[in-house]
C-alpha positions as CSV (number, residue, x, y, z in Angstrom):
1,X,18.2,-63.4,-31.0
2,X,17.4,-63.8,-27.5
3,X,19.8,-61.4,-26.6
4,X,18.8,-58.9,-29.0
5,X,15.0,-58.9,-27.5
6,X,16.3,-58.7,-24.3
7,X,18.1,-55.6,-24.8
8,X,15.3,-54.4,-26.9
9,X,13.0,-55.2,-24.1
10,X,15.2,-53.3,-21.5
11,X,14.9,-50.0,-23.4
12,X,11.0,-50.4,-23.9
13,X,11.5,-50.4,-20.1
14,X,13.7,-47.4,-19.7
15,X,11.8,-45.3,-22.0
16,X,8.5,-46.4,-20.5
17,X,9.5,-44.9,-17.1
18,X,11.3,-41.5,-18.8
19,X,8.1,-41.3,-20.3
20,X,6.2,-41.6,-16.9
21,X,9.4,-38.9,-15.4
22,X,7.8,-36.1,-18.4
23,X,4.4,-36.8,-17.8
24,X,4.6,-36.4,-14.4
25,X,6.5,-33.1,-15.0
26,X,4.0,-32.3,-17.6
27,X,1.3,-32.4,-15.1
28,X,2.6,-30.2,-12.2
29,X,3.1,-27.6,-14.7
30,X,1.3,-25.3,-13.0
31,X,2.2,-26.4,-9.3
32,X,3.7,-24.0,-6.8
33,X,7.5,-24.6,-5.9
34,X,7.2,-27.9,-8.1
35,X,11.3,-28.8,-9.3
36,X,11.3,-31.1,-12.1
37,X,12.5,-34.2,-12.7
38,X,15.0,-35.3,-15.4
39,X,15.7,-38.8,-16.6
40,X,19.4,-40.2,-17.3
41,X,19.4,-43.4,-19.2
42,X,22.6,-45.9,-17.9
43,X,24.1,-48.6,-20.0
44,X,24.0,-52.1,-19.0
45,X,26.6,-54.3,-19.5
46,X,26.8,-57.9,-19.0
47,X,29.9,-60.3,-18.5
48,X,30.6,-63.1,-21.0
49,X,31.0,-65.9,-18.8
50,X,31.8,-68.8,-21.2
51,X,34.9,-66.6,-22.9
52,X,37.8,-67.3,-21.7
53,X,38.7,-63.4,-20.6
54,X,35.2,-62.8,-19.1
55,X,34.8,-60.2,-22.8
56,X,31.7,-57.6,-21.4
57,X,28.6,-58.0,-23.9
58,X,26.0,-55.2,-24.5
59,X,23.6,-55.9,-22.2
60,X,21.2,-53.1,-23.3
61,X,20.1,-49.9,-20.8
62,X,19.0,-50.1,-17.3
63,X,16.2,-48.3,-15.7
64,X,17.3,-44.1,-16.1
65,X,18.3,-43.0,-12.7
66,X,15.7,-40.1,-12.0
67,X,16.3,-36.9,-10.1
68,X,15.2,-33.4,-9.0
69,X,16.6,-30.5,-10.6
70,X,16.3,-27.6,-8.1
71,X,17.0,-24.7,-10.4
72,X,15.2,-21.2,-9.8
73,X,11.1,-21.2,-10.4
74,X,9.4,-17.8,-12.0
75,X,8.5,-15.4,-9.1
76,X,5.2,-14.7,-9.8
77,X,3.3,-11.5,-7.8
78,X,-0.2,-12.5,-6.1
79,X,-0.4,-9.7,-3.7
80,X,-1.5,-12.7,-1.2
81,X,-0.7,-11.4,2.5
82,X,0.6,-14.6,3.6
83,X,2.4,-16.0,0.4
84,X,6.0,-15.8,0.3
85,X,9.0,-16.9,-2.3
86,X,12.0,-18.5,-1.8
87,X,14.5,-16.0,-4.2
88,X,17.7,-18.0,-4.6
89,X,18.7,-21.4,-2.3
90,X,16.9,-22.6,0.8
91,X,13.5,-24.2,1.9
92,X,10.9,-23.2,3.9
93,X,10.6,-25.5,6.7
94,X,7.2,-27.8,7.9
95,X,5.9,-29.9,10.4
96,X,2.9,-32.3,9.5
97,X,0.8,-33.5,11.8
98,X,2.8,-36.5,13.0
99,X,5.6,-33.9,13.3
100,X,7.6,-35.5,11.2
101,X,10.0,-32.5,9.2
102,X,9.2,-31.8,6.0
103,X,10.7,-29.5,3.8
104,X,9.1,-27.1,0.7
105,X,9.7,-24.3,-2.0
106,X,5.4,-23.7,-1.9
107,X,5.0,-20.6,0.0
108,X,1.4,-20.2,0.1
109,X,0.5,-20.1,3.7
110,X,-2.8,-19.3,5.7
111,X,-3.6,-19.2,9.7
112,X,-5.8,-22.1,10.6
113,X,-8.5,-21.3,13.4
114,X,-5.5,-21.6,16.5
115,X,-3.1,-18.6,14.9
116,X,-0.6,-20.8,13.2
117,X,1.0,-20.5,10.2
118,X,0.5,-23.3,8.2
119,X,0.4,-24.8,4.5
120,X,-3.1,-25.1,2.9
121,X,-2.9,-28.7,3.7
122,X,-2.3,-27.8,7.8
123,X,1.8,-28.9,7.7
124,X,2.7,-26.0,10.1
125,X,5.4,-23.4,9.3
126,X,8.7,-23.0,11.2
127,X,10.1,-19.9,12.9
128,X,11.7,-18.0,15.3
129,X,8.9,-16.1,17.3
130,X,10.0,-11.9,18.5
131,X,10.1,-11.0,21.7
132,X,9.6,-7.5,22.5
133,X,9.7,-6.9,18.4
134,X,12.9,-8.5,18.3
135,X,14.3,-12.3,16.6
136,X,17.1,-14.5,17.6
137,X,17.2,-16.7,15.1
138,X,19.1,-19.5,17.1
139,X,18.5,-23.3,18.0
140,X,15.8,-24.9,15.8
141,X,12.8,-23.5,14.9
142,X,9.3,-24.1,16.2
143,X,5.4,-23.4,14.9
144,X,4.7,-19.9,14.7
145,X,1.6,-18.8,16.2
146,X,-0.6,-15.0,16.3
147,X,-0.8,-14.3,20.1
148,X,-4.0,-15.0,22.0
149,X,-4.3,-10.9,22.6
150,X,-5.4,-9.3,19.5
151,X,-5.2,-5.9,21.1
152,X,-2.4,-4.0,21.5
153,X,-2.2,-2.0,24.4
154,X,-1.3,2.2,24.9
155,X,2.0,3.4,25.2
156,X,2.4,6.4,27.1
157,X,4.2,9.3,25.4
158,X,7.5,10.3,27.2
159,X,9.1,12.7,24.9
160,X,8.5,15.7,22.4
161,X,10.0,17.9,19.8
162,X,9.2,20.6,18.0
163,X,10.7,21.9,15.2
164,X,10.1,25.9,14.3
165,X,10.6,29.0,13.7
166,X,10.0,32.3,15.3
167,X,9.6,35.4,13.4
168,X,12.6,37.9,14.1
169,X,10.8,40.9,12.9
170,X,7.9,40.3,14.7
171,X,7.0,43.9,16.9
172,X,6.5,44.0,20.3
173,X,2.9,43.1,22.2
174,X,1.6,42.6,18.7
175,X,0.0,39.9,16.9
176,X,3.0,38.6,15.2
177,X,4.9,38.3,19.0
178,X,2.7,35.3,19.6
179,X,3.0,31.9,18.3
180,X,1.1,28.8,19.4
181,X,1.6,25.3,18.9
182,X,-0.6,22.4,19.8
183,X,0.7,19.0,20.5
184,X,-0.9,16.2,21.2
185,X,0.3,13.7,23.6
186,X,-1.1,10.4,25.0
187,X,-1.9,9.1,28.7
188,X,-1.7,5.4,29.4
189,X,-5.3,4.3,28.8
190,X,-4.8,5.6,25.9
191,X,-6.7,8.7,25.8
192,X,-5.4,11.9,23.8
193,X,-4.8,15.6,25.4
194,X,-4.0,18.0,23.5
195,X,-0.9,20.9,25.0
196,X,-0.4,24.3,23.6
197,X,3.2,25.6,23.8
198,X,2.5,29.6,23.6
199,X,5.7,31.4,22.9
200,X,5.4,35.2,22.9
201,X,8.3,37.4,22.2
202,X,9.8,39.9,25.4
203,X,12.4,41.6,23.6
204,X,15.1,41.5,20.8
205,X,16.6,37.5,20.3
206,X,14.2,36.9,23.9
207,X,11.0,34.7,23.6
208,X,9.1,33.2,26.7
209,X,7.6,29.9,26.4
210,X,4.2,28.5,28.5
211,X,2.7,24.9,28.3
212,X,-0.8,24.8,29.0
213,X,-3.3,21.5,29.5
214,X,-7.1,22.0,28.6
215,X,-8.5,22.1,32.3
216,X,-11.1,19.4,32.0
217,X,-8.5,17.1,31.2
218,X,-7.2,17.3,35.0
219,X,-9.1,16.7,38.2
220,X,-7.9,19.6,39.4
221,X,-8.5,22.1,36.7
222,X,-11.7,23.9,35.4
223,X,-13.2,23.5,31.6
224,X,-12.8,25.6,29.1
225,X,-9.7,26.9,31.2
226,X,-6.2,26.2,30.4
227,X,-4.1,24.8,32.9
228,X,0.0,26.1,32.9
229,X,2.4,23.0,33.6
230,X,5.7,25.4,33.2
231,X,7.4,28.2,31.4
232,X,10.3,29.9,31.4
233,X,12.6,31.9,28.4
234,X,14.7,31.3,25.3
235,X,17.4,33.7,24.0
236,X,18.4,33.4,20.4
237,X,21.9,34.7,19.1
238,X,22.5,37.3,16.9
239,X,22.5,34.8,14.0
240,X,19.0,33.2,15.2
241,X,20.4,29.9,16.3
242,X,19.3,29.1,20.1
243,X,21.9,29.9,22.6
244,X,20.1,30.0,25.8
245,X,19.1,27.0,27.3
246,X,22.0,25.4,25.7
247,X,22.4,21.9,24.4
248,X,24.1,20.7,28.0
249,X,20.4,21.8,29.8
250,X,18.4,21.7,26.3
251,X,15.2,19.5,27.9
252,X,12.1,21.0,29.5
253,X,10.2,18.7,32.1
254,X,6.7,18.3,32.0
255,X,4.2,17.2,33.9
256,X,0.5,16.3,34.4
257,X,-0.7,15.3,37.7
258,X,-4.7,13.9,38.5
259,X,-5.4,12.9,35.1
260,X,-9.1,13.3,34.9
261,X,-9.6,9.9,32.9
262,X,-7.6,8.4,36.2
263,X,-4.6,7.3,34.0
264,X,-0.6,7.9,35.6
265,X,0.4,11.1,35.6
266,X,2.8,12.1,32.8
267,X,5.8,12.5,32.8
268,X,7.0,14.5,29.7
269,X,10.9,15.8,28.6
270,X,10.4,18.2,25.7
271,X,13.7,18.2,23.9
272,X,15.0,21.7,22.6
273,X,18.0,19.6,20.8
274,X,18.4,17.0,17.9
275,X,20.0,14.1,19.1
276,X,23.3,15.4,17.6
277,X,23.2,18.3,19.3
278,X,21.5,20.8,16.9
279,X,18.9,23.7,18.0
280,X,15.1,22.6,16.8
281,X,14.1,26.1,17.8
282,X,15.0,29.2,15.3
283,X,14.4,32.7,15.5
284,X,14.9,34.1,12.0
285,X,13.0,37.3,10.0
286,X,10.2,34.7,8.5
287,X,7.2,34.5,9.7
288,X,6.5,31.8,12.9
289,X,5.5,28.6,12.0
290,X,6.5,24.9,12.5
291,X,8.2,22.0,10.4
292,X,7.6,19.2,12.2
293,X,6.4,18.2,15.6
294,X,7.6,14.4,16.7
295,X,5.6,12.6,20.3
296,X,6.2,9.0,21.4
297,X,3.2,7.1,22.8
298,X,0.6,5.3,21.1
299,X,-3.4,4.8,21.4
300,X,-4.3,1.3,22.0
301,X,-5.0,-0.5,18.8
302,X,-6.5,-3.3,17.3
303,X,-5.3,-6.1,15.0
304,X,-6.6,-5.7,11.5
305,X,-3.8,-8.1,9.8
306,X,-0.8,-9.8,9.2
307,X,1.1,-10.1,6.1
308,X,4.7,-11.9,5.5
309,X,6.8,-9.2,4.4
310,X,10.7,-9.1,3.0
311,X,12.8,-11.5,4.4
312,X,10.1,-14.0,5.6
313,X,9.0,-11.0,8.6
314,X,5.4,-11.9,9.8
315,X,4.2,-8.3,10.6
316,X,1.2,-7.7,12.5
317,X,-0.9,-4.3,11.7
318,X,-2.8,-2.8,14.2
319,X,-5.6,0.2,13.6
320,X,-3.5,2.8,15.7
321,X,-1.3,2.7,12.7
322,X,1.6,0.6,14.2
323,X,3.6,-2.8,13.0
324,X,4.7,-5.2,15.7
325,X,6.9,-8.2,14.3
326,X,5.5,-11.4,15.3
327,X,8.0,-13.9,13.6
328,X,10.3,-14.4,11.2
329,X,10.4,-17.9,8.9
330,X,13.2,-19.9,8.8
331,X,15.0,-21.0,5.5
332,X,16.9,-24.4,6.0
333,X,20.0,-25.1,3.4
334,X,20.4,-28.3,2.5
335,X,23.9,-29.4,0.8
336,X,22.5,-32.1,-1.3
337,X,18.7,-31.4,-2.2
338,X,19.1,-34.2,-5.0
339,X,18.7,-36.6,-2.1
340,X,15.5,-35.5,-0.9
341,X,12.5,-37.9,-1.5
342,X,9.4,-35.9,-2.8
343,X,6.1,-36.7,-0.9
344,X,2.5,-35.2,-1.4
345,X,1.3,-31.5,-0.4
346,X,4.5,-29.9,-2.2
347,X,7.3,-31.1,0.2
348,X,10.0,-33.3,0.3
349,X,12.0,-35.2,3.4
350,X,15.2,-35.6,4.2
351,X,16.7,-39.2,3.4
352,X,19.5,-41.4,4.7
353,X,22.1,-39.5,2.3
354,X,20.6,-36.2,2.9
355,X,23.2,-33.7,4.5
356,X,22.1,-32.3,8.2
357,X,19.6,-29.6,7.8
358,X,21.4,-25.9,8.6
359,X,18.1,-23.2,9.8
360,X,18.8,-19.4,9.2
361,X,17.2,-16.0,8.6
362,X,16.5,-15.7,5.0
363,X,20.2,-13.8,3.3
364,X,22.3,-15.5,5.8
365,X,24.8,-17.8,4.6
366,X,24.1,-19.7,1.5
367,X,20.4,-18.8,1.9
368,X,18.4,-16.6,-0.7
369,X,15.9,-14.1,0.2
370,X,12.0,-14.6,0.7
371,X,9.8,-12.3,-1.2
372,X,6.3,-11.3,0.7
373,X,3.0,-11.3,-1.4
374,X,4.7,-13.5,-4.3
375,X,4.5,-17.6,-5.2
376,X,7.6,-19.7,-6.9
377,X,5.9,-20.9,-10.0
378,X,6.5,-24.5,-11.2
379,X,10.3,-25.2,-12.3
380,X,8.8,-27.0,-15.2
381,X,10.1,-26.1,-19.1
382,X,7.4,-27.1,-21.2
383,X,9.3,-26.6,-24.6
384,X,12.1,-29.3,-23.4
385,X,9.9,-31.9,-21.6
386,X,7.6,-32.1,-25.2
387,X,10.9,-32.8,-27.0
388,X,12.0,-35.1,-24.4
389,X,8.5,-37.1,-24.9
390,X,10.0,-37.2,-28.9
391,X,12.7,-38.2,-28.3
392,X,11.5,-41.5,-25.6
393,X,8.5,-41.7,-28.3
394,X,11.1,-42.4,-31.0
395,X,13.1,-44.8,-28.9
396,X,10.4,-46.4,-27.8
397,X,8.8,-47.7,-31.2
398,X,12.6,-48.1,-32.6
399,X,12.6,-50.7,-30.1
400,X,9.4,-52.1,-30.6
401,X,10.5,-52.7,-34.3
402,X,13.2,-54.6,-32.7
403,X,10.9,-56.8,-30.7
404,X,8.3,-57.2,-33.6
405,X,12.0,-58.3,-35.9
406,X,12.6,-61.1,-33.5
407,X,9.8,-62.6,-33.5
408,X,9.2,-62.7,-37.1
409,X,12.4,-64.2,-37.0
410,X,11.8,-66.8,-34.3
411,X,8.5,-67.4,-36.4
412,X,10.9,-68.1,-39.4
413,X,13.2,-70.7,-37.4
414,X,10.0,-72.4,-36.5
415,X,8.6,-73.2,-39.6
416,X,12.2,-74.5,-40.8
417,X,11.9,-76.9,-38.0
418,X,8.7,-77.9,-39.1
């Protein structure tokens, strides 16, 4: 009888703590990145001493060895700028304060008041910071952090193109022969000026071209009178594509000298040709106009966010309409996630048994991909973990019965005794 309320007692035990293992999944239902937990019950067998070939006897169930499944959590959209989603393997990478490494599928991320990255709770995010807009996602990562300079500063523009067409048909010295484009370039304080390419047509397949500056924009010029920074001519073939400059000499220098602002002087190239080699200038029997007109250079701008975009990218947006790439997170892969030991705030650390940690870019290797603006929901099924709490309910008072059996029975010896 002993035995029998011992083994009774040991699954009271057991089913207590798989019990505490639903309940505890129960309640993070709703937690970001949370992986359940599943129970798995182990008999317990005990040795016979006193026979003579040491026969095992049922020794009833030992405490259910509990572990983390890491399947997939629902992707759920919040449009957050800063919350990302691990799509697939991989975990985002932490350091608390004691900077001790720390390891989480919860990728809803703020900036504190210093420009880091960090978890709502302050653990900081890990990353490879860009230089000159570009990663290398090597050696180990470190805190990511906004620069101190919130304001980007102007780019010069260096080159221009200008795709168009010039009428064909157009007659001689009339007002079809002249076609004028404006273009606007910038200096590097970031001031805009604005160029007009006149072309006017001198005879069959011939057009001269002129690039004039407004004159208040130089020191040396006059307002309200355009300044000319070159010219020269353009002969079409009979088919209208342009044959003369040809692609060899197909760039026009420009200049501007004594900005009035005080800027540098700029230096412009003003590209007849594609890249690959093809005329942007036409002359076909349509009338003159232009497709498309493409300047490098940039105002100064400042920052009006960040978001976490595709592939963990932190992206920095700045009010003169460009995107500078600040960092990019880092996913570590882990061979055994089983052996990590959950601890508060969402993240787990790495044990004795844990396999060394392996840092990438998100899609590299074993890694999945991070989805900007987006949260892992909770890994929890509620369907099976209510059954589950069934089925431990059932075992539980099936082995109470047993309990409450043996000590009406002990009861019984007792009174014999008596």
């Amino acid at each position: 009888m002993l035995d029998a309320l011992s083994i009774a007692l040991s699954a009271l035990t057991a089913n207590g703590t798989a019990l505490e293992t639903s309940g505890q999944n129960l309640a993070n239902l709703n937690t970001n990145g949370y992986k359940a937990s599943t129970s798995s019950f182990q008999e317990m067998v005990a040795t016979n001493i006193g026979a003579p070939d040491g026969d095992p006897v049922p020794g009833g169930v030992s405490g259910p060895i509990v572990r983390r499944s890491y399947t997939q959590g629902p992707i759920q959209v919040t449009n957050g700028p800063l919350d990302a989603a691990i799509q697939g393997d991989g975990f985002f990478t932490l350091k608390d304060t004691s900077g001790q490494t720390l390891l989480t599928r919860d990728g809803s991320f703020q900036l504190d008041t210093n420009g880091y990255l960090t978890t709502i709770t302050g653990a900081r995010v890990q990353g490879w910071m860009a230089v000159g807009g570009t990663v290398s996602a090597s050696g180990i990562p470190t805190d990511i952090q906004l620069p101190a300079v919130t304001l980007k500063p102007a780019t010069a523009s260096t080159t221009l193109s200008i795709s168009a067409n010039l009428n064909a048909s157009a007659a001689l010295n009339s007002s079809d022969s002249v076609f004028s484009v404006p273009v606007e370039v910038v200096d590097s304080l970031g001031a805009k000026h604005v160029l007009t390419v006149k072309f006017t047509k001198t005879a069959a397949n011939a057009w001269s071209y002129e690039v004039f500056a407004p004159g208040e924009d130089l020191t040396s010029g006059t307002a309200g009178t355009p300044v000319s920074l070159t010219k020269g001519d353009l002969t079409f073939s009979d088919t209208g594509a342009l044959k003369s400059p040809d692609a060899t000499a197909g760039a026009v220098a420009l200049k501007m000298s004594g900005l009035a602002d005080g800027a540098t002087d700029l230096s412009l190239t003003w590209n007849l040709y594609s890249p690959t080699g093809a005329p942007l200038l036409t002359q076909f029997s349509q009338a003159s106009g232009t497709s498309s007109i493409d300047v490098d250079g940039s105002t100064s701008g400042e920052l009006t966010g960040v978001s976490l975009e595709a592939g963990g990218r932190l992206t920095a947006r700045y009010s003169n309409g460009q995107n500078e790439l600040i960092a990019v997170l880092a996913l570590a892969s882990v061979r055994n996630p089983e052996s990590l030991e959950a601890v508060s705030n969402n993240a787990s650390r790495v044990t004795a048994s844990t396999a060394p940690l392996v840092f990438g870019q998100a899609n590299t290797g074993s890694r999945g991909d991070i989805i900007g603006g987006a949260i892992e929901g909770s890994g929890v099924d509620m369907a099976r973990e209510l059954t589950n709490i069934i089925l431990y309910q059932r075992s539980y008072q099936a082995n109470a019965r047993i309990v409450s059996s043996v000590d009406t029975l002990t009861q019984d010896v007792l009174n014999i005794m008596r």
